[in-house]
C-alpha positions as CSV (number, residue, x, y, z in Angstrom):
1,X,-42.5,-139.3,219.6
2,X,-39.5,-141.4,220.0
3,X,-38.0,-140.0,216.5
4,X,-39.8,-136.4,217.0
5,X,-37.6,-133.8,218.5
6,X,-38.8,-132.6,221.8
7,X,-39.0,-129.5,222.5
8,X,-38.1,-127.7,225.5
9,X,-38.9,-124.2,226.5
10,X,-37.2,-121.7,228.7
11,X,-36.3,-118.2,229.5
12,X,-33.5,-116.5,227.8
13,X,-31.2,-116.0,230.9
14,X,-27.6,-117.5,231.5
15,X,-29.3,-119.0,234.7
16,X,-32.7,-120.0,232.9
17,X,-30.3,-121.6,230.3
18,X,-27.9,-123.5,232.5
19,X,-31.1,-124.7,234.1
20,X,-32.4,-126.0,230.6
21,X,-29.0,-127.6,229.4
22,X,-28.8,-129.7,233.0
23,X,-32.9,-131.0,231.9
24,X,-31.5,-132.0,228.5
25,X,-28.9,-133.0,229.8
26,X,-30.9,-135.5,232.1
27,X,-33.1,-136.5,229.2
28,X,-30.8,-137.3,227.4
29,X,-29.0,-139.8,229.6
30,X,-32.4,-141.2,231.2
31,X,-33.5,-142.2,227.8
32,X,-30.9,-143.0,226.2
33,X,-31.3,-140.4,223.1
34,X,-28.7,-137.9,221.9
35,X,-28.9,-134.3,223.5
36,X,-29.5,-133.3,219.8
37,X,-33.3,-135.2,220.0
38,X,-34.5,-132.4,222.6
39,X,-34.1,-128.6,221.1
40,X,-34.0,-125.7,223.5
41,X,-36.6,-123.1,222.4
42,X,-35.9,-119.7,224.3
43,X,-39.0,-117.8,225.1
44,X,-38.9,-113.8,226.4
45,X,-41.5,-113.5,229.3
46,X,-43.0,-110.4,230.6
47,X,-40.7,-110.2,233.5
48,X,-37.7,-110.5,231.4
49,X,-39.1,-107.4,229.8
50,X,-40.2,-105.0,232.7
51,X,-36.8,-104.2,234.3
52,X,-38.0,-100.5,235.6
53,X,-40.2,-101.3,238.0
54,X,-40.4,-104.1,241.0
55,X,-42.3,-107.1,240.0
56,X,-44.4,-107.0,243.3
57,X,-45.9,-103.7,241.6
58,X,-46.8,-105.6,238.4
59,X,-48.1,-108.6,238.9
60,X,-45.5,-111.1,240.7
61,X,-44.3,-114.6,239.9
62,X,-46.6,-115.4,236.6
63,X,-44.4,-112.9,235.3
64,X,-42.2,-115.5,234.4
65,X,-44.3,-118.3,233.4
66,X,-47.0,-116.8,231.4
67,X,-45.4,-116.8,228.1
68,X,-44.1,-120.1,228.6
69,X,-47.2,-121.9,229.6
70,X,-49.2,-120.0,226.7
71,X,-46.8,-122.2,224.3
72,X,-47.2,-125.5,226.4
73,X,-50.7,-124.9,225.9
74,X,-50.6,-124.1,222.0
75,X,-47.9,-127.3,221.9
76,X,-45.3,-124.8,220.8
77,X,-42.8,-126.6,223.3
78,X,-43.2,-129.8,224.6
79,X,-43.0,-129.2,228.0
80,X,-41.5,-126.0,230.0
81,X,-37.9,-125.3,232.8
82,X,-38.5,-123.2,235.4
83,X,-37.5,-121.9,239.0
84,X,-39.5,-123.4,241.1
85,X,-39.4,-119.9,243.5
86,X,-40.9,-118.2,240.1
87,X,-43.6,-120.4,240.2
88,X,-47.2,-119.2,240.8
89,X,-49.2,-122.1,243.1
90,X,-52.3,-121.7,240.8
91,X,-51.6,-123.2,237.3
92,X,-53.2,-122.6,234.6
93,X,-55.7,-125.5,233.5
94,X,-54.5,-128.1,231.4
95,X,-51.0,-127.7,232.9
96,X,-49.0,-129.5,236.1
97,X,-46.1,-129.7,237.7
98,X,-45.0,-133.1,236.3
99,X,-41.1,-133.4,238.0
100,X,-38.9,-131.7,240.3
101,X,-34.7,-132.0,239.4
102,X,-32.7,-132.6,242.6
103,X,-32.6,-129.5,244.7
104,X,-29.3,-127.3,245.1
105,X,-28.6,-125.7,248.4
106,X,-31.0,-123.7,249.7
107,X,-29.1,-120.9,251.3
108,X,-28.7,-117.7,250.0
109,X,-25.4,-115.9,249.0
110,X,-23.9,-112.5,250.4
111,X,-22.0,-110.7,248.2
112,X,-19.8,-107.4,248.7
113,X,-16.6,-105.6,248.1
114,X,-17.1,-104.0,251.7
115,X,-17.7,-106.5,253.9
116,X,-17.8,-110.3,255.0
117,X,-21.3,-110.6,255.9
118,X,-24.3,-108.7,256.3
119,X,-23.3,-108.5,260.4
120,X,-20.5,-106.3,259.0
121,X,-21.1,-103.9,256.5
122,X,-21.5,-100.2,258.3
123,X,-24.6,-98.0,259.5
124,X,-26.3,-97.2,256.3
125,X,-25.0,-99.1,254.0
126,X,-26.8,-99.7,250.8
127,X,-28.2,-103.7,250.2
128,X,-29.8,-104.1,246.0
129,X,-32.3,-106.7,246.0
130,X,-35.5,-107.2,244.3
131,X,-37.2,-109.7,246.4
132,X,-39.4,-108.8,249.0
133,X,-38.0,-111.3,251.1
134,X,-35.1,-110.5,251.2
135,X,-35.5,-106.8,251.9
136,X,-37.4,-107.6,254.9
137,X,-35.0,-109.8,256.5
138,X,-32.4,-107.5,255.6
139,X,-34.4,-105.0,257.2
140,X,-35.0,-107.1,260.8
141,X,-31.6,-108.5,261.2
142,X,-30.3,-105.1,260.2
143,X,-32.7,-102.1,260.1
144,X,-29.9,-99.2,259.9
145,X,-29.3,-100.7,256.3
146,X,-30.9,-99.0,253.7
147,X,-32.2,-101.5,250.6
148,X,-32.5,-100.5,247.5
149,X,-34.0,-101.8,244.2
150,X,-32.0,-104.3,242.4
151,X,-33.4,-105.9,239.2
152,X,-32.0,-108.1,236.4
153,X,-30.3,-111.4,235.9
154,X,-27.5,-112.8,237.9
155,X,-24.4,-110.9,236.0
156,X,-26.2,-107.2,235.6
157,X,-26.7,-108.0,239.1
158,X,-22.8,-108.4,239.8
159,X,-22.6,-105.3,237.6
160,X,-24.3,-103.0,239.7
161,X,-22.9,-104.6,242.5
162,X,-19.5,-103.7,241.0
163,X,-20.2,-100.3,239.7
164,X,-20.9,-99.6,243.2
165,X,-25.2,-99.0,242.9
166,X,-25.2,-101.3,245.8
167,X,-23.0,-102.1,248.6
168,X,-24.3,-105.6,248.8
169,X,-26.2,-107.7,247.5
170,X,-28.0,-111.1,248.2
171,X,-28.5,-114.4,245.5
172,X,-29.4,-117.8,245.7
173,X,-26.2,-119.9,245.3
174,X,-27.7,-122.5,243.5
175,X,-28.3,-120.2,241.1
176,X,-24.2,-119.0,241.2
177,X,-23.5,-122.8,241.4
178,X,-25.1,-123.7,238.3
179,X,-23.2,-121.3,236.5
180,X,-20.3,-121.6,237.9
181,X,-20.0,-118.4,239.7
182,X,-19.4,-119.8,243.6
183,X,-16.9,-117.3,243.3
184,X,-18.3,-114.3,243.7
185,X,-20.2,-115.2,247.1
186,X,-18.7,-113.5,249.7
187,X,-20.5,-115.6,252.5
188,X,-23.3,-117.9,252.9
189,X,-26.1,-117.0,255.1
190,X,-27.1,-119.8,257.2
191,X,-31.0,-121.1,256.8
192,X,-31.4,-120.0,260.8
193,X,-30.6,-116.7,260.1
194,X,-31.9,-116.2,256.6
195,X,-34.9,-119.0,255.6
196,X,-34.9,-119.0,251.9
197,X,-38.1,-118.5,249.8
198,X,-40.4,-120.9,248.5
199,X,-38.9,-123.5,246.0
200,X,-35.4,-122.3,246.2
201,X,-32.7,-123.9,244.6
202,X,-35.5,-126.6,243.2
203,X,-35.8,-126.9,239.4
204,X,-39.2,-127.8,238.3
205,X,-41.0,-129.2,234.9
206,X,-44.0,-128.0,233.9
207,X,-46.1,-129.9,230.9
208,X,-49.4,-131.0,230.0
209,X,-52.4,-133.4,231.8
210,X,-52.8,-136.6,229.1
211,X,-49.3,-136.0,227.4
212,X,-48.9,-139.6,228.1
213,X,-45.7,-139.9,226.0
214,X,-43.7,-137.0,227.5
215,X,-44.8,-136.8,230.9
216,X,-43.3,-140.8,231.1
217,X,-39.9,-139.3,229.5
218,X,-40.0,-136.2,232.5
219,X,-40.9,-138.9,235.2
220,X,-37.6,-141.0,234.4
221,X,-35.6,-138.0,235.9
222,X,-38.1,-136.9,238.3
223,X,-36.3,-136.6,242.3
224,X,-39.1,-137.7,244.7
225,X,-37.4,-136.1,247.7
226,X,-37.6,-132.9,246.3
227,X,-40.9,-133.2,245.4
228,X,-41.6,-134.0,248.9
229,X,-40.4,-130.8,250.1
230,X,-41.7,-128.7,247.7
231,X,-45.6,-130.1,248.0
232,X,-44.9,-128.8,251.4
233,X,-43.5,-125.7,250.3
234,X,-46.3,-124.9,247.7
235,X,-49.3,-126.1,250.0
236,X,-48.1,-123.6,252.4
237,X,-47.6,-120.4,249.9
238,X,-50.9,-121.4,248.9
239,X,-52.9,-121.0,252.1
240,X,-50.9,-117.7,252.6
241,X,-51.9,-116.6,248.9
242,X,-48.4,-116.3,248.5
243,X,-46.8,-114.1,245.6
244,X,-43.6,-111.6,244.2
245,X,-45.7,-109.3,246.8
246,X,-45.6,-110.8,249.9
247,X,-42.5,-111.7,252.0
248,X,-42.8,-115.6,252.7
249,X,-40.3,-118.0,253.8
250,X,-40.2,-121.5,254.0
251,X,-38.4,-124.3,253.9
252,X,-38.8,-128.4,254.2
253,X,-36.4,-130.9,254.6
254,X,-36.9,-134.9,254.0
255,X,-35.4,-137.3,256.6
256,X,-36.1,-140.3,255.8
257,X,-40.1,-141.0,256.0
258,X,-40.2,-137.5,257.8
259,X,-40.4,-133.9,256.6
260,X,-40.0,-131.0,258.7
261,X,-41.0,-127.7,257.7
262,X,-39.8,-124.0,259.1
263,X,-42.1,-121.5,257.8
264,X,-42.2,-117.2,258.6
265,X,-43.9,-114.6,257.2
266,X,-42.1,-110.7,257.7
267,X,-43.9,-107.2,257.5
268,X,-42.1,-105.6,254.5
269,X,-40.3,-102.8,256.3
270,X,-39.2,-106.1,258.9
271,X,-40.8,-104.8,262.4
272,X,-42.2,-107.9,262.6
273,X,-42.5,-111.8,261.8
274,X,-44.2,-115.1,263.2
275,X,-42.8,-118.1,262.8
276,X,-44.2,-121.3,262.7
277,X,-42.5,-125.5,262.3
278,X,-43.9,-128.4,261.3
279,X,-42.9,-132.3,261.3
280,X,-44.8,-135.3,260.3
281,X,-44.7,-138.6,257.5
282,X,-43.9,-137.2,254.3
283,X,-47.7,-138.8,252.8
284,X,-49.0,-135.9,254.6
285,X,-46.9,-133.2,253.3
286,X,-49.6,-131.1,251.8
287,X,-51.5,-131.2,254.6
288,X,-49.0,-130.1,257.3
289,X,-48.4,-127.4,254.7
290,X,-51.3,-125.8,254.3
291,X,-52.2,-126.1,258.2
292,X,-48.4,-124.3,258.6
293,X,-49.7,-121.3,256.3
294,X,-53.5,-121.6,257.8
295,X,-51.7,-120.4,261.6
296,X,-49.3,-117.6,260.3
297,X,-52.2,-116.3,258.5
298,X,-54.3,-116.2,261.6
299,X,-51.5,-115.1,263.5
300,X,-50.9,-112.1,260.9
301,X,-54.3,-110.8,260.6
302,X,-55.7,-109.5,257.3
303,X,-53.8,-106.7,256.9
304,X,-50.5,-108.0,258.0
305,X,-48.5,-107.8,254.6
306,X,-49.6,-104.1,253.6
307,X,-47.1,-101.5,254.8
308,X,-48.0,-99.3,257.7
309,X,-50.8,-101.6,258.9
C-alpha cells in the first residue's frame, strides 16, 4: 500500500469536497506522503439526486451514504468522507466508523436580508430549511413563522435565500467555515436556544473491518475527543431510532475525563419537546447515551414524532 494510491471517496458538493481536501490534506501530513498519493474519487448519491422532495419522505440519512459505502464494500475507494449528521447509526456490515476529524463549532448559522436574528424577522415571515430539526425549533421559538422547504447544497441554498424564496434561512457554520463563507451568517444561534443535530460540525471516516493497512493510516489523524462526543451522540440517536424523519437534538461536550450531554426531542409542528442532560467519565459515553435516548423515548410515548398525535 505504501506506493498504491489511496483512494478516497466523497460526494460531489463544494462542502462534501472541502471536507475531502482537509482528510487529504491530513493524510498527507500524518504520513508523510505527497497529497498526490491519495486521489479524490467523487461519487453522486441518491440524495444528491432527489432534490424535489424532502428526504424525511424518501428514506432519510442513508441517502447519502449508500452509494459511497456500496464502493467501500466493492474496494472501489479505499475508505469514504462524510458528515457525521448524514450518518445512519446502523452500518452496513463489513464497514465502521474508523476516525472522527476535529469537530468545528457546533452552532448553527441565521442568515437573512431582513433581519438580525430569528427573534426579529416579522409575523409570518417565511424560514427555507430542509431539516426537520430545524423546522420544529423554528416552529417553538417562533410559531407565527411559516417554514418552508429548502433543499440543495450550501450556495443554491444562498440562492434562494437571495432570490427571495425564503426570508431566512438556517446552516451549520462549520459547514460556511470550511468553505470560507462566515460571511454570509447573519447571526449565530446560541446551543441554549437552538441544540444542533446529531454529529454536527464532526467529520467522520468510514472504511472497512480487517483493512489493517488503511485503517492504521486513518487512525494517525483520528481526534479522540471528538470521538468521545459523538459515541455519545450516536448511542443516543440510536435508542431513539433516530433518522432525516424525526427531529432529534443532541449535543456532548468533553471536559477533561467528563462528558456532558444535552439531548431533546420536538413534535414536528414544535408544540412540544422533552429534554433531558447527562454527565459522567467519558469510558461510559455509550452508555449514558443510550440511557439519555431510552428516557425521552419513554417520555415521548410511541406516537410522539408523527404529526397530529
Amino acid at each position: 500500500m505504501s506506493t498504491e494510491i489511496v483512494k478516497i471517496g466523497t460526494r460531489g458538493s463544494p462542502l462534501a469536497l472541502a471536507q475531502a481536501h482537509e482528510t487529504r490534506a491530513r493524510l498527507a501530513a500524518a504520513t508523510g506522503r505527497p497529497e498526490s498519493d491519495f486521489e479524490i474519487v467523487v461519487i453522486k448519491t441518491s440524495g444528491d439526486m432527489i432534490l424535489d422532495r424532502p428526504l424525511s419522505e424518501v428514506g432519510g440519512k442513508g441517502l447519502f451514504t449508500k452509494e459511497i459505502e456500496t464502493a467501500l464494500l466493492d474496494r472501489s475507494i479505499d475508505l469514504a468522507v462524510h458528515s457525521s449528521k448524514d450518518m445512519p447509526t446502523q452500518l452496513p456490515d463489513g464497514l465502521f466508523i474508523s476516525a472522527f476529524l476535529p469537530r468545528e463549532d457546533v452552532r448553527d448559522a441565521f442568515l437573512s436580508p431582513r433581519a438580525k436574528s430569528l427573534a426579529e424577522l416579522p409575523a409570518g415571515a417565511k424560514v427555507g430549511t430542509s431539516s426537520l430539526r430545524r423546522r420544529a425549533m423554528v416552529k417553538r421559538l417562533r410559531p407565527d413563522l411559516e417554514v418552508v422547504e429548502f433543499r440543495g447544497n450550501v450556495q443554491t441554498r444562498l440562492k434562494k435565500l437571495g432570490d427571495g424564496v425564503a426570508d431566512a434561512t438556517l446552516l451549520a457554520f462549520a459547514g460556511l467555515k470550511r468553505l470560507g463563507r462566515e460571511d454570509v451568517a447573519t447571526s449565530l444561534i446560541t446551543t441554549e436556544d437552538f441544540l444542533p443535530a446529531v454529529g454536527q460540525g464532526a467529520i467522520c471516516i468510514e472504511s472497512r473491518l480487517g483493512d489493517d493497512v488503511i485503517n492504521a493510516m486513518v487512525a494517525k489523524i483520528h481526534h479522540a475527543e471528538t470521538a468521545v462526543a459523538l459515541t455519545l451522540e450516536r448511542a443516543f440517536l440510536a435508542e431513539l431510532d433516530g433518522s432525516c424523519r424525526t427531529p432529534i437534538a443532541g449535543l456532548a461536550r468533553v471536559e477533561g475525563d467528563t462528558v456532558r450531554f444535552e439531548g431533546l426531542i420536538l413534535r414536528p409542528d414544535g408544540s412540544e419537546a422533552h429534554a433531558t442532560t447527562r454527565a459522567g467519565p467519558i469510558t461510559r459515553a455509550e452508555a449514558l447515551g443510550r440511557d439519555a435516548g431510552r428516557e425521552l423515548k419513554a417520555l415521548g410515548g410511541p406516537d410522539f414524532f408523527v404529526v397530529g398525535a
